[in-house]
C-alpha positions as CSV (number, residue, x, y, z in Angstrom):
1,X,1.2,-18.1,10.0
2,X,-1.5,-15.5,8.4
3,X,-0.3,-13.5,6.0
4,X,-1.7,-10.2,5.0
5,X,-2.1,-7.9,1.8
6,X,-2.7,-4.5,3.3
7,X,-4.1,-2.1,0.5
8,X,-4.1,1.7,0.1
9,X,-7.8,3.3,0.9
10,X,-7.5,7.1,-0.6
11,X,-11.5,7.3,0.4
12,X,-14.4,4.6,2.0
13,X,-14.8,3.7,-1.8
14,X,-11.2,2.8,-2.3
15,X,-11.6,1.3,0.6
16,X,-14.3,-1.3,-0.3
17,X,-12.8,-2.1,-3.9
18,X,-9.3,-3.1,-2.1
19,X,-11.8,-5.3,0.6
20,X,-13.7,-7.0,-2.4
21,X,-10.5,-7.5,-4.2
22,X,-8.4,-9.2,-2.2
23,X,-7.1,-7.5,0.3
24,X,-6.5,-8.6,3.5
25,X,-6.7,-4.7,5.6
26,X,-6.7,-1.6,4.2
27,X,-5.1,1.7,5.8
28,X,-6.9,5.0,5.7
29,X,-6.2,8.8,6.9
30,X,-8.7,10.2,9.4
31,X,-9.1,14.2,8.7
32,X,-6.2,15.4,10.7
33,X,-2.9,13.7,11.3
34,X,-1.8,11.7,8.0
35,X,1.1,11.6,6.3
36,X,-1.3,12.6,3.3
37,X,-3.0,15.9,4.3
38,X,-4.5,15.2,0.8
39,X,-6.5,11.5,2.0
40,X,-8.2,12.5,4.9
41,X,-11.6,11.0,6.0
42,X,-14.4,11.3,7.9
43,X,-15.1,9.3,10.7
44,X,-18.1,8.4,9.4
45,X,-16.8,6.9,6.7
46,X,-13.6,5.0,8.3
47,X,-16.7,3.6,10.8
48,X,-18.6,2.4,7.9
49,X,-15.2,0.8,6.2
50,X,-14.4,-1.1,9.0
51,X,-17.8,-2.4,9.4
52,X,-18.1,-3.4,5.6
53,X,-14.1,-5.0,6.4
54,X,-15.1,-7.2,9.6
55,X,-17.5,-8.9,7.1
56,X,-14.9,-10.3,6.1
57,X,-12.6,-10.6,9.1
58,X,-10.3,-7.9,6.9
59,X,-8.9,-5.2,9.3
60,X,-8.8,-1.4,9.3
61,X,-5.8,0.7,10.2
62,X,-5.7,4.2,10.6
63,X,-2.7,6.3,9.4
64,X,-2.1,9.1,12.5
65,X,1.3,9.6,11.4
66,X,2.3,13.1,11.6
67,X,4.3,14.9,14.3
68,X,2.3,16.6,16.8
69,X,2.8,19.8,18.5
70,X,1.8,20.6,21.8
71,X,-0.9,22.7,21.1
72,X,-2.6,19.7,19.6
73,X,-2.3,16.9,21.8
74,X,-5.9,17.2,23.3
75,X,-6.7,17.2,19.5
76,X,-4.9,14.1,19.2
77,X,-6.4,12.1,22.9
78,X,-10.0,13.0,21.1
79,X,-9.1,11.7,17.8
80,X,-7.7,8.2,19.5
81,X,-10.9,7.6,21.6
82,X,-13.2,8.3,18.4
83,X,-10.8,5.7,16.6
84,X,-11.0,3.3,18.9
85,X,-14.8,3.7,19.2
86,X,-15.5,2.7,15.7
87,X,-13.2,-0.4,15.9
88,X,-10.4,0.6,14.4
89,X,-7.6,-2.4,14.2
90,X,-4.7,-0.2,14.5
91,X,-3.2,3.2,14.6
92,X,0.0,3.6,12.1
93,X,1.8,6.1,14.1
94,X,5.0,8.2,13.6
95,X,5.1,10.2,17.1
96,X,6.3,8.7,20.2
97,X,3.3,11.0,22.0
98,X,0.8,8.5,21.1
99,X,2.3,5.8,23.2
100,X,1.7,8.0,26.5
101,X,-1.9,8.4,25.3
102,X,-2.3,4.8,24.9
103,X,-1.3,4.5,28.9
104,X,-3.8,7.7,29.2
105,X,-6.8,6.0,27.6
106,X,-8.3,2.9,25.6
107,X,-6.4,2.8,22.7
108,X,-6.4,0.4,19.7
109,X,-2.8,-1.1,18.6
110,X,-0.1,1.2,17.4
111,X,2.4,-0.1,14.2
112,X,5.3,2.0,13.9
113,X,5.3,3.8,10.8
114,X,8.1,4.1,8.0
115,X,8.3,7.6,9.1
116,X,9.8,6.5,12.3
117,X,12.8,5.1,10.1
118,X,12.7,1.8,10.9
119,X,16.3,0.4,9.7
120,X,18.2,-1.5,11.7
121,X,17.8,-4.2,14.6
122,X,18.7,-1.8,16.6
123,X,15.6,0.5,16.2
124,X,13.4,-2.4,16.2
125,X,14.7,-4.0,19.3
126,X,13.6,-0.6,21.1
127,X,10.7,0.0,19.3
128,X,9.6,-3.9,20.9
129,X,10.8,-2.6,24.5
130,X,8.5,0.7,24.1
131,X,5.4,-2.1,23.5
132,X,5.2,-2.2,19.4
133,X,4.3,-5.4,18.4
134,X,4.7,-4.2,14.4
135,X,6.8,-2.0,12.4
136,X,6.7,-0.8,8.8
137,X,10.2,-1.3,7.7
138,X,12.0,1.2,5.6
139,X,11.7,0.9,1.9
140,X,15.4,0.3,1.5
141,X,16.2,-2.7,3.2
142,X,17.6,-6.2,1.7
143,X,15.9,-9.2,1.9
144,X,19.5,-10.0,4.0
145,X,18.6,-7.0,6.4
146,X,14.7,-8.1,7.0
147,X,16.0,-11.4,7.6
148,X,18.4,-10.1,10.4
149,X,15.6,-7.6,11.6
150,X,13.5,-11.3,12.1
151,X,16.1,-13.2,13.4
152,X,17.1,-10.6,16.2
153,X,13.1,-9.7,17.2
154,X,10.9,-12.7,15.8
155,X,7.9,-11.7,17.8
156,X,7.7,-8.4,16.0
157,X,5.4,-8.4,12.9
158,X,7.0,-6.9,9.9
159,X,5.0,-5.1,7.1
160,X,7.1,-4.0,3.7
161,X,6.3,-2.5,1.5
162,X,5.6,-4.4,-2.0
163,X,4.3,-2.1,-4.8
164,X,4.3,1.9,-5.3
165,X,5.6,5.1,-5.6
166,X,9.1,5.5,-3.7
167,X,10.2,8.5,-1.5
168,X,14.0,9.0,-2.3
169,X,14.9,9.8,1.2
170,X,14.5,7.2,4.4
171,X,11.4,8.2,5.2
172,X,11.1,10.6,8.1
173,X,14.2,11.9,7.0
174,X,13.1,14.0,4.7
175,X,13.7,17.6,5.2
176,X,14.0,19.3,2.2
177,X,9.7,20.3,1.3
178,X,9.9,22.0,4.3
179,X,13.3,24.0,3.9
180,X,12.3,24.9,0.5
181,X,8.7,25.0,0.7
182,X,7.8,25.6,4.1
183,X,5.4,22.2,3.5
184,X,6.5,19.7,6.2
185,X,6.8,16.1,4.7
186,X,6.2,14.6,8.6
187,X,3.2,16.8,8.7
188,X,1.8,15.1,5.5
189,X,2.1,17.9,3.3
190,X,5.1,17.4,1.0
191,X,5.6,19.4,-2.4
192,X,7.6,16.3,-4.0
193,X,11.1,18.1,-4.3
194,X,12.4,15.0,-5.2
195,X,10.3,14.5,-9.0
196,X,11.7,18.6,-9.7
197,X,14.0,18.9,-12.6
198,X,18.2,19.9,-11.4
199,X,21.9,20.5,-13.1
200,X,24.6,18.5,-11.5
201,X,27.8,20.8,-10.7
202,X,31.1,20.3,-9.8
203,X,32.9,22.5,-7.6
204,X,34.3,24.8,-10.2
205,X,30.5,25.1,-11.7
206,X,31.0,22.5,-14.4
207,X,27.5,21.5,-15.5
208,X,27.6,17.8,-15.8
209,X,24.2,16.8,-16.0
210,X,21.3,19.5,-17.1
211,X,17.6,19.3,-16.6
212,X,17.0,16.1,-15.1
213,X,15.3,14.8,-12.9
214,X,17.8,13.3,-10.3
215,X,16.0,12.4,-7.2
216,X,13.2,10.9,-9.3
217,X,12.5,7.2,-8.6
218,X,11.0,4.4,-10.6
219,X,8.0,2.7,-8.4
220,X,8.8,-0.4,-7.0
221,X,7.4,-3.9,-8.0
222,X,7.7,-7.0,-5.6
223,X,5.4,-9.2,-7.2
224,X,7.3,-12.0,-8.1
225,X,9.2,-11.9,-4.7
226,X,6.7,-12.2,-2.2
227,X,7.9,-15.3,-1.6
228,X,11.4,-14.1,-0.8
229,X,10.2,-11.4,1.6
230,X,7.9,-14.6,3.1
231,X,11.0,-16.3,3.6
232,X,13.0,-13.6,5.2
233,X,10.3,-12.9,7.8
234,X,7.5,-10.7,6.3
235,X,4.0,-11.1,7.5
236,X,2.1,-7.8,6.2
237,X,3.2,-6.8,2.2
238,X,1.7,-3.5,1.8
239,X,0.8,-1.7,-1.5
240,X,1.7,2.3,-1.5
241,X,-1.1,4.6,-3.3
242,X,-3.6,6.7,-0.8
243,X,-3.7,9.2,-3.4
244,X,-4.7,6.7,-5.9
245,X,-7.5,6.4,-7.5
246,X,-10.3,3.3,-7.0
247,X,-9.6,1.6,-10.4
248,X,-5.5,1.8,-9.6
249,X,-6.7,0.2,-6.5
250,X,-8.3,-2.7,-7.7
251,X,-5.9,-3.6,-10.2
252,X,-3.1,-3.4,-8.2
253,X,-4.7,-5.5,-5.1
254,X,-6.2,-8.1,-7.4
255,X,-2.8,-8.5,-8.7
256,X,-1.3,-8.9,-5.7
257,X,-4.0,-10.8,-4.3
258,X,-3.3,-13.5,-6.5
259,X,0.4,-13.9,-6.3
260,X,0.2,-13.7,-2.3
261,X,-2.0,-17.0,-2.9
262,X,0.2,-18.5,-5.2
263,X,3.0,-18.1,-2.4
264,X,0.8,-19.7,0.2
265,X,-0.1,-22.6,-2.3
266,X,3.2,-23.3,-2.6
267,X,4.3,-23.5,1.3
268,X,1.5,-25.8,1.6
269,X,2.8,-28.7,2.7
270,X,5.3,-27.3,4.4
271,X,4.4,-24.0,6.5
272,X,1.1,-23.9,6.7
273,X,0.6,-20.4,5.5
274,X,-2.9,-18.5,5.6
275,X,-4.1,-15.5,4.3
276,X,-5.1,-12.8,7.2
277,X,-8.8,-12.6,6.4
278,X,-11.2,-14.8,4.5
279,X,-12.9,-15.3,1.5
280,X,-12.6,-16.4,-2.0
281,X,-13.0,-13.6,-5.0
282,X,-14.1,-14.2,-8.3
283,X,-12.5,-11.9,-10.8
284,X,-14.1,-10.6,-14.1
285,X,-10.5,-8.7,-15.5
286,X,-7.5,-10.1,-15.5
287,X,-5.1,-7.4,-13.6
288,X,-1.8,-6.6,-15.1
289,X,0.1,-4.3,-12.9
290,X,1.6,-3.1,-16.2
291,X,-1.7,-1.5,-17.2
292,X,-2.1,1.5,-14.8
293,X,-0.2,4.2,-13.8
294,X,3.7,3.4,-13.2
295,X,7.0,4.9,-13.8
296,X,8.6,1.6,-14.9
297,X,9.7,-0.6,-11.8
298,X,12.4,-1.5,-9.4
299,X,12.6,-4.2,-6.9
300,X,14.7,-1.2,-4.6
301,X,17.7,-2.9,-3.0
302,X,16.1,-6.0,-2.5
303,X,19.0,-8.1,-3.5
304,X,21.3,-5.6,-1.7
305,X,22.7,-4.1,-5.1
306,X,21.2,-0.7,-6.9
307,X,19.4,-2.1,-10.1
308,X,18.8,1.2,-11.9
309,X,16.4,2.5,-9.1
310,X,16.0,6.3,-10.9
311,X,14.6,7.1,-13.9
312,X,15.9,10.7,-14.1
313,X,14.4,11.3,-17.5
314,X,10.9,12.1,-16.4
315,X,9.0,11.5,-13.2
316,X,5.5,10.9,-14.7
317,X,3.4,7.5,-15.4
318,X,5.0,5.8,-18.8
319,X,3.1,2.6,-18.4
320,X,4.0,0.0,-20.9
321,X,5.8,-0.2,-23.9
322,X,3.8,-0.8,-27.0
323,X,6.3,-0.6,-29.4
324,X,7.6,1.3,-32.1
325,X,6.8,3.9,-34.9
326,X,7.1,2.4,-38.0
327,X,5.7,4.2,-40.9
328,X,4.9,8.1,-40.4
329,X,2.5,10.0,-42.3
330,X,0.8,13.4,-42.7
331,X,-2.0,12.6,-39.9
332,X,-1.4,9.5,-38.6
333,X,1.8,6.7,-38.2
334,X,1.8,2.7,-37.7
335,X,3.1,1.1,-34.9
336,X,5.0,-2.2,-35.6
337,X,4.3,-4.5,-32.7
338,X,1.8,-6.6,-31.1
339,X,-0.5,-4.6,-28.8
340,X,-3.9,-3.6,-30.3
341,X,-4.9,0.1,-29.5
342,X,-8.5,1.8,-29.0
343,X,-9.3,5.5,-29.2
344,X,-8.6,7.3,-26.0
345,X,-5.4,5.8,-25.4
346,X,-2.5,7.7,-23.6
347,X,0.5,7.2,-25.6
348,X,3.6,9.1,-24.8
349,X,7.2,8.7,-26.2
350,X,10.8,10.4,-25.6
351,X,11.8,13.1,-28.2
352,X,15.2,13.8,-29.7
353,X,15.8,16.2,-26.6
354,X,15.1,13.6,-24.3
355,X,11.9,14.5,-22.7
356,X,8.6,13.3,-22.3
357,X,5.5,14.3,-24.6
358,X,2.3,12.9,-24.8
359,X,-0.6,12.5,-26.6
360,X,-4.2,10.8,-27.6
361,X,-5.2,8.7,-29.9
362,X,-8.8,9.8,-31.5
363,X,-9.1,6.9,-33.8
364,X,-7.2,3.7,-34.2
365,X,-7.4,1.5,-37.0
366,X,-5.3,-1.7,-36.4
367,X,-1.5,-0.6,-35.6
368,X,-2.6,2.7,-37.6
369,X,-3.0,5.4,-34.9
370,X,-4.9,9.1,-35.6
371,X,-4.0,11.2,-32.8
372,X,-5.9,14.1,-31.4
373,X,-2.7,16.3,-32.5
374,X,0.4,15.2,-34.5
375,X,2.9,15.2,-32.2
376,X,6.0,17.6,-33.4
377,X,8.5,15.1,-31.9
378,X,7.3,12.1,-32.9
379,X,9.2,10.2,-35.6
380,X,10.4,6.5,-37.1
381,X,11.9,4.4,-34.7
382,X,10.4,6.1,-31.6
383,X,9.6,3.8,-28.7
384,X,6.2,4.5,-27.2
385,X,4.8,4.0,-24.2
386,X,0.8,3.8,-23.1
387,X,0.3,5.8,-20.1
388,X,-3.1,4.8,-20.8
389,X,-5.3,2.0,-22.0
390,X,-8.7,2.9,-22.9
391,X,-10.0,-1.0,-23.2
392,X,-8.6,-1.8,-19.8
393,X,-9.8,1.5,-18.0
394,X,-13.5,0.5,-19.5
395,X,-12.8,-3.5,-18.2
396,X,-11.9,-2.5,-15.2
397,X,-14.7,0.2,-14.3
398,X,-17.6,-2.6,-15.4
399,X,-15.7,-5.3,-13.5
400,X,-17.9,-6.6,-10.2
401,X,-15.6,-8.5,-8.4
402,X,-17.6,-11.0,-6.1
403,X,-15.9,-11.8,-2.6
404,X,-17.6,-14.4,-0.9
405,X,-17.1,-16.7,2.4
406,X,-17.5,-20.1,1.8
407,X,-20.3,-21.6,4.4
408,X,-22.0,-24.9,5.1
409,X,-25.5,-25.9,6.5
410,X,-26.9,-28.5,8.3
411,X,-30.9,-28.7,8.1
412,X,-32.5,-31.2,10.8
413,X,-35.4,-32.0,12.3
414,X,-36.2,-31.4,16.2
415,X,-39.0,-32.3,18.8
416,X,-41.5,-29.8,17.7
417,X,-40.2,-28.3,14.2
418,X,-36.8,-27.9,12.1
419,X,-33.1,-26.1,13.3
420,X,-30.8,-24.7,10.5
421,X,-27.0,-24.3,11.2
422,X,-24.8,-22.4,9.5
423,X,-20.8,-22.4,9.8
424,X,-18.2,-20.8,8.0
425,X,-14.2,-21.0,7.2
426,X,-14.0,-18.4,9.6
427,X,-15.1,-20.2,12.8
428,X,-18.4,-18.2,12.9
429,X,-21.9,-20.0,13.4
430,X,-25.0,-19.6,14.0
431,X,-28.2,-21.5,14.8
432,X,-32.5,-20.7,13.8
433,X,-35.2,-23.1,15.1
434,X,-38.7,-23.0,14.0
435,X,-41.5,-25.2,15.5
436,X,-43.7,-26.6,12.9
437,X,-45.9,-29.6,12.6
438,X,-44.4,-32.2,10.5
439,X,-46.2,-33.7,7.7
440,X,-45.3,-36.2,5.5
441,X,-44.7,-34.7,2.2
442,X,-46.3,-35.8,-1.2
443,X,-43.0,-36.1,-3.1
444,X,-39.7,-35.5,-2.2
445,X,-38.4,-32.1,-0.3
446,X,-34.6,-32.4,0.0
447,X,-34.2,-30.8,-3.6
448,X,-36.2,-27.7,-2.6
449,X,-34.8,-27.2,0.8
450,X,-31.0,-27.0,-0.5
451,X,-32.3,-25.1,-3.4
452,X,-33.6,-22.7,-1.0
453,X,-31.5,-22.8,1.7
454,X,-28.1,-22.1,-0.9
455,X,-30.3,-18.6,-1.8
456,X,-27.9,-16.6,-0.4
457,X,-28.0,-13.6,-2.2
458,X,-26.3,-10.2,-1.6
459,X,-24.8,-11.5,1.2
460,X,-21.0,-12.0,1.7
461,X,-21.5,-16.0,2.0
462,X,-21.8,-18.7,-0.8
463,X,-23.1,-22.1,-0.5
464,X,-20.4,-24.9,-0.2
465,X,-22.4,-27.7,1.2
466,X,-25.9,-28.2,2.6
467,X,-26.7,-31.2,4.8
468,X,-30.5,-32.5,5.0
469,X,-30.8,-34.8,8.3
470,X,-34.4,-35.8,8.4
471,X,-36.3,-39.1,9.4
472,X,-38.5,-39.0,6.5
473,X,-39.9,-36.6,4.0
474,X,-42.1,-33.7,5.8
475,X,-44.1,-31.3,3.7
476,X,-41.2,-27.9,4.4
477,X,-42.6,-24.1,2.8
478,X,-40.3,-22.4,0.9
479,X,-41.1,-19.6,3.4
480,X,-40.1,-21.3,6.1
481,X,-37.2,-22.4,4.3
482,X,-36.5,-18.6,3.4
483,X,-37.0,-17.3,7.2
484,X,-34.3,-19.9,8.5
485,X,-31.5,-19.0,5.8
486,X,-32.2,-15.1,6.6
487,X,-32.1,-15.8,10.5
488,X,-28.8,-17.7,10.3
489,X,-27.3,-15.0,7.7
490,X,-28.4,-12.1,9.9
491,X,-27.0,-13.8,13.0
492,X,-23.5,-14.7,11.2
493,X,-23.1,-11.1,10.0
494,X,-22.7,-9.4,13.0
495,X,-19.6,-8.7,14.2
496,X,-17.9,-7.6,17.5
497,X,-15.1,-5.1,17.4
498,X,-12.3,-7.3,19.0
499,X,-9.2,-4.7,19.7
500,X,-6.1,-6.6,21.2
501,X,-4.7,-3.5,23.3
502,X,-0.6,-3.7,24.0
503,X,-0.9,-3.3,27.4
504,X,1.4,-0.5,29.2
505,X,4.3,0.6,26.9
506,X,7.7,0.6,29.3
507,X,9.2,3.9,29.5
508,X,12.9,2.9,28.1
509,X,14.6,5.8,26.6
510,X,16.8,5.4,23.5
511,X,20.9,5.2,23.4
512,X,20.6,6.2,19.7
513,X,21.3,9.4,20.0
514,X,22.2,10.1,16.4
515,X,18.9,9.2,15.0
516,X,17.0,12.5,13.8
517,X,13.7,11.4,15.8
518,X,11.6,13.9,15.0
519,X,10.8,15.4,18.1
520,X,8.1,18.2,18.1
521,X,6.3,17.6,21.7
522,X,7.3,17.1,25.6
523,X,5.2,13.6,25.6
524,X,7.6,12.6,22.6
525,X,11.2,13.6,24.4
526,X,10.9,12.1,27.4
527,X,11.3,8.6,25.0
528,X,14.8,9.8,23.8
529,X,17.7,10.0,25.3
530,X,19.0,13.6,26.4
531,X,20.4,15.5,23.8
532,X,18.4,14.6,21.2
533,X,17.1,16.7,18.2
534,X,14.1,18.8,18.0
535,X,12.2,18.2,15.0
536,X,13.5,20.0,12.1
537,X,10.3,22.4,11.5
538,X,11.0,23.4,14.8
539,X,14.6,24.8,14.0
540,X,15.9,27.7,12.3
541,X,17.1,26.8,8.9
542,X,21.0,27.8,9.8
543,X,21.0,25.4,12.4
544,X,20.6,22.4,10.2
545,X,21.5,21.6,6.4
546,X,21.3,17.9,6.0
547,X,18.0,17.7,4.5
548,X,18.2,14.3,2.7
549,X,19.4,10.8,3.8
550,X,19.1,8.6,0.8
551,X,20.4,5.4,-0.5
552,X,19.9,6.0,-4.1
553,X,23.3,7.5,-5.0
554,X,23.2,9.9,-8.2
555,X,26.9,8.9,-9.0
556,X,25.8,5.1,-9.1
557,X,22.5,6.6,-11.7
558,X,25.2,8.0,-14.2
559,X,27.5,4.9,-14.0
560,X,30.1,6.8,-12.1
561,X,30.1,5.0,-8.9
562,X,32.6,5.4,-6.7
563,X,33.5,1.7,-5.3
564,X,33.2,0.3,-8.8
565,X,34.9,3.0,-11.0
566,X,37.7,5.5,-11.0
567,X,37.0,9.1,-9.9
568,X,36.1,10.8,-13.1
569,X,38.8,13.8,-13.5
570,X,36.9,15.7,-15.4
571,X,35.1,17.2,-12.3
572,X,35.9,18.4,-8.8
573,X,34.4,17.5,-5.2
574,X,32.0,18.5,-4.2
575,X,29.1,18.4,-6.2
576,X,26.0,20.2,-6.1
577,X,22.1,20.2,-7.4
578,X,21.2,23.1,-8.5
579,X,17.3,24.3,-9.3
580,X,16.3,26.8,-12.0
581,X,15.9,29.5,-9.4
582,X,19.6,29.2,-8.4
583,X,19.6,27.4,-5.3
584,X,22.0,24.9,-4.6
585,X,22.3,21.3,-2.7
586,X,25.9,20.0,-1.8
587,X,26.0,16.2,-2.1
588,X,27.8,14.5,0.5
589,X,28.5,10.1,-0.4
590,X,29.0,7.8,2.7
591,X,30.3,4.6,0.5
592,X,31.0,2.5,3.1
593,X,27.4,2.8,3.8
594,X,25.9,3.5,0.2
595,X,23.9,6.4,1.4
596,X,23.9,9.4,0.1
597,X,23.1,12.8,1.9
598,X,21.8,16.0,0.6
599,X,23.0,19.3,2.2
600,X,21.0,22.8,1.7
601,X,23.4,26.1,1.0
């Protein structure tokens, strides 16, 4: 079974850093039509990605996963056959319209996207009767519901997410940047309503939490359970970020990287595991997914329970802790702990308040830290955090990671002349003959013809065995020697865009009538069973107030959970959010189900 690491790609450079480091395909936003209005990319560029990716028999998918409305489904047909031009892997894909362009046109492979709210066996089973043949599963699901997902549909490919930032609603359920924004979450343009600051209120108005931040989620953190996810069925383990920047991106999928290969080592004898794409990469940092931008971590549900999934104290980076204040003075304080520091570090630390301030360190001497300005908050005993870390910014920036295909050679001799042959771990060969009179040689040539044939350069292959068969010892020019090796390498780096289309999708429309399936076009409906709800930005605002479906529960985050503990008497159902501005948000708790939903007012 191939496994894959698929890495966020904000831009064709993210792109290439996630390819040389690891990664196994990388996902991108064209310019229209992603779930990140903020990532988009020219064509241009996504061609020249998935050239650079095919090197390495990585794959590219593109992200087209927005509703569409009507007006723009011509938009859309034009957009698929340019995608599918350029050799494109796969579309990610959130409306059911692209299915009835695949039947219109050549079309590469469509994933269901998260957005679709992929859940249950249920959704999968019809997603696999539609013609998917992969879905992203929600963020929220147990190792013991993936399992049951792969047990019911074992054909179907199923990508989780491993590492990232966490939207606190089931994706594509997610209402409430466009009720309160007008910014459409499904049409990649959310204004983060969940990382805003609320009260919690009882019915009476009772304040009983004020100015947090209660929909704010820590970033989850899978690394030491790919195995698990392995185990219960995964094939694709997908790192979140396509607003992240290049060195996030290369920290994160070396990281990664390495783990996923420690998990294959280990199945070795016993499943045959392989990763997706090939290559070997030599690493000059050592990544430490500690080191750049995180909010601490969660594994989110994987184990079924809620392990302190929120932070609702502050919804930026904190990175890692570093220790605490020890000794303050006039201009500068001592940190006791083990972590050296360097000017230019982020350090940031939680007043008596309880919120978040910052600051810079201009000159570090030891564990005694100057900072840019004396922080009014800061005093003895603090913990800090480093949101931050000069040295490893510059180490990472300087690194050159080297990804390289291992290839072998065989030099021989023919009738007239020599042959070189060159093969490589991923099945690829190719062949360059040369005639040439053969004469015997003064000294001995096989030293110089490996040493010049293992000259491979810039290219993406490296040497791993070379071998001479020739009757005696001719007289061989390094030239010739150099024209053979550039043949064969020219030869095995072109590529053919091989697309695996689905075939025709079956019409089969769904029972499920109580999923909120985003409907926003006629191509769309006809999938969905009669009945069925338009999308939401399509609605008036009276006609629907659930906004939020989410499994984080905000009772569970304050320790008053409602299966484990007695009903707190000191407040009255039903409780509300409440922004600065005065609106309001009833919160509705489905227990049996752990899900809670989030009404507007």
């Amino acid at each position: 079974m191939r496994l894959e690491l698929l890495s966020p790609a904000k831009n064709l450079e993210c792109g290439i850093v996630a390819i040389d480091n690891g990664a196994d395909a990388v996902y991108i936003g064209a310019d229209n039509f992603s779930a990140r209005m903020a990532a988009g990319n020219s064509l241009d560029d996504i061609e020249r990605l998935v050239v650079y990716a095919h090197q390495y028999g990585a794959k590219v998918y593109v992200t087209v996963n927005t509703i569409l409305y009507d007006e723009e489904l011509d938009e859309a047909r034009q957009l698929v056959t340019l995608l599918y031009g350029i050799g494109v892997d796969a579309l990610i894909v959130q409306d059911l319209a692209l299915l009835q362009i695949a039947q219109e046109m050549p079309c590469p492979p469509l994933h269901a996207s998260t957005q679709m709210d992929v859940r249950s066996v249920e959704k999968v089973q019809w997603l696999w009767s539609l013609g998917f043949r992969r879905v992203v599963l929600a963020r929220e699901l147990s190792l013991k519901e993936i399992a049951a997902i792969h047990d019911a549909v074992p054909e179907m490919e199923l990508e989780v997410f491993v590492h990232g930032a966490l939207c606190v609603s089931y994706s594509g359920q997610c209402y409430a940047s466009q009720y309160c924004f007008g910014r459409s979450a499904n049409r990649g343009n959310c204004a983060q309503f969940c990382r805003l600051r609320f009260n919690l209120e009882d019915a009476q108005g009772g304040v009983l939490v004020k100015n947090r931040y209660l929909l704010s989620l820590k970033d989850m953190n899978r690394i030491e359970r790919l195995g698990d996810l392995v185990n219960a069925g995964a094939v694709s383990f997908k790192i979140e970020g396509r607003l992240k920047d290049a060195d996030y991106v290369k920290n994160i999928t070396a990281a990664y990287s390495l783990a996923l290969d420690k998990v294959i080592e280990s199945h070795a004898q016993t499943d045959g595991f392989t990763r997706a794409s090939y290559g070997h990469c030599r690493y000059t940092f050592v990544p430490n997914v500690m080191k750049t931008f995180n909010r601490t971590f969660t594994s989110y549900f994987l184990d079924g329970g809620n392990d302190g999934v929120a932070n609702i104290s502050t919804p930026k980076s904190l990175g890692e802790e570093v220790g605490e204040v020890k000794e303050m003075r006039r201009n500068a304080f001592t940190v006791a702990g083990v972590e050296s520091f360097s000017a230019g570090d982020g350090l940031c630390f939680f007043n008596a308040e309880g919120n978040l301030e910052g600051f810079r360190v201009n000159r570090a001497e030891g564990n005694m830290l100057y900072p840019h300005r004396m922080p009014s908050g800061l005093c003895r005993g603090v913990r800090l955090y480093r949101n931050n870390n000069e040295a490893f910014r510059r180490q990472l920036a300087s690194s050159k990671t080297q990804r390289k295909i291992f290839a072998d050679m065989i030099f021989e001799e023919t009738s007239d002349g020599f042959r070189l042959t060159m093969s490589d771990e991923s099945g690829r060969c190719a062949t360059a003959e040369v005639a040439f009179a053969k004469e015997k040689a003064r000294q001995p040539q096989t030293e110089n013809i490996i040493r010049q044939l293992s000259k491979l350069g810039n290219t993406v292959f490296e040497c791993r065995g070379i071998e001479v068969r020739l009757n005696d010892d001719y007289f061989i020019p390094s030239s010739l020697l150099s024209d053979l090796r550039q043949s064969v390498c020219r030869e095995m780096e072109r590529y053919d865009h091989i697309l695996r289309p689905m075939g025709e999708p079956l019409m089969v429309k769904s029972s499920q009538t109580s999923w909120r399936c985003n409907v926003s076009n006629a191509l769309s409906r006809r999938y969905y069973a009669d009945g069925v709800l338009p999308a939401f930005e399509l609605m008036q605002p009276k006609d629907e107030k659930l906004i939020m479906q989410c499994r984080h529960c905000v009772l569970f985050a304050l320790g008053k959970c409602r299966k484990s503990e007695r009903r707190d008497a000191a407040y009255r159902d039903p409780l509300y959010m409440s922004l600065p501005d005065g609106r309001r948000f009833r919160l509705g708790f489905n227990c049996v189900e752990c899900q809670m939903n989030v009404y507007a007012e």
